[in-house]
N, C-alpha and C positions, 0 to 999 in steps of 0.2 A: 504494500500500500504506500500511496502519499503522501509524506507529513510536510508543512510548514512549519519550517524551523527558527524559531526566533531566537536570534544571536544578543545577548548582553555586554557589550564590550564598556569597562569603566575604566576613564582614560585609554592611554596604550599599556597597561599593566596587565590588567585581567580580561578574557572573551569567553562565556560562557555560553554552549549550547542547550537545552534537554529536550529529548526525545522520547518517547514511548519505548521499555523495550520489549519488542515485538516476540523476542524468543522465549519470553517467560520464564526465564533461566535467572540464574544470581546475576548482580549489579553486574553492568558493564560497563566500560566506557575509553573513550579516546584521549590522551593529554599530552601536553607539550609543556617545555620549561626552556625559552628561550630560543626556540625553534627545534631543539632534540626531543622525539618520541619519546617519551617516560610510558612504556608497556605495564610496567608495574605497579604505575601511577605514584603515589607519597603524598606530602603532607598536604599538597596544592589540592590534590583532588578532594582528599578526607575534608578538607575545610569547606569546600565547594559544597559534596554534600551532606556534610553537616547543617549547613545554612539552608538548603533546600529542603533536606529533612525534617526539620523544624517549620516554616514556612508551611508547607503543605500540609504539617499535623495540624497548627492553629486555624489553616483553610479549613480543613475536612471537620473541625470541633465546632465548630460552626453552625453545619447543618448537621451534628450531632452522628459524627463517623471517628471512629478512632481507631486507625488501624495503628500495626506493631510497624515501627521506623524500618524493620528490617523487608518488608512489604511493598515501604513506600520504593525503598531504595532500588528494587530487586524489578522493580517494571519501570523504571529512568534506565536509558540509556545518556551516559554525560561524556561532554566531548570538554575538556577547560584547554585553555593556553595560559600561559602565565609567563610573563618578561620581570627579571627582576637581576638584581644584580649579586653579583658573589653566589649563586647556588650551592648546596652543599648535596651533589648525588650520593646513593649509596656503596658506589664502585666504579671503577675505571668503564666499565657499560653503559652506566647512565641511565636505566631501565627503572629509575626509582629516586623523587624529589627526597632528601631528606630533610632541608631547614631552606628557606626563602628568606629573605628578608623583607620588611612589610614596610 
């Protein structure tokens, strides 16, 4: 199917997508730190959704829905990019943010 993607870019720092995920499967998602793929994602994504997690449990309390955050998280698909200076990956791979600076 077709989604319309609505990209959140604050300054040139942060550009956040979220999608539907389609597979039904645990969280997924795409990230970058500084233009290198992070496959493994780290600390940029967890903050990403964490604030979405949240966000969408206060939506869904609303009209009196409260599902478990691991739910929420588990049908996003998140794509984040994050520019920041000094990154600290977790090995010569680069496959994982470990500390950003904010």
């Amino acid at each position: 199917s077709t989604h319309i993607v609505p990209v959140v870019c604050t300054d040139k720092t942060w550009c956040v997508a979220v999608l539907p995920n389609d597979t039904r499967d645990d969280f997924q998602h795409m990230s970058f730190c500084n233009g290198i793929a992070t496959t493994d994602g780290g600390t940029h994504v967890s903050h990403v959704m964490r604030t979405l997690t949240k966000l969408f449990s206060e939506a869904l309390a609303k009209v009196k829905l409260k599902p478990a955050a691991k739910l929420i998280k588990d049908n996003i698909f998140l794509i984040v990019t994050l520019r920041t200076s000094k990154p600290l990956f977790d090995s010569q791979c680069k496959t994982k943010l470990k500390k950003y600076s904010k």
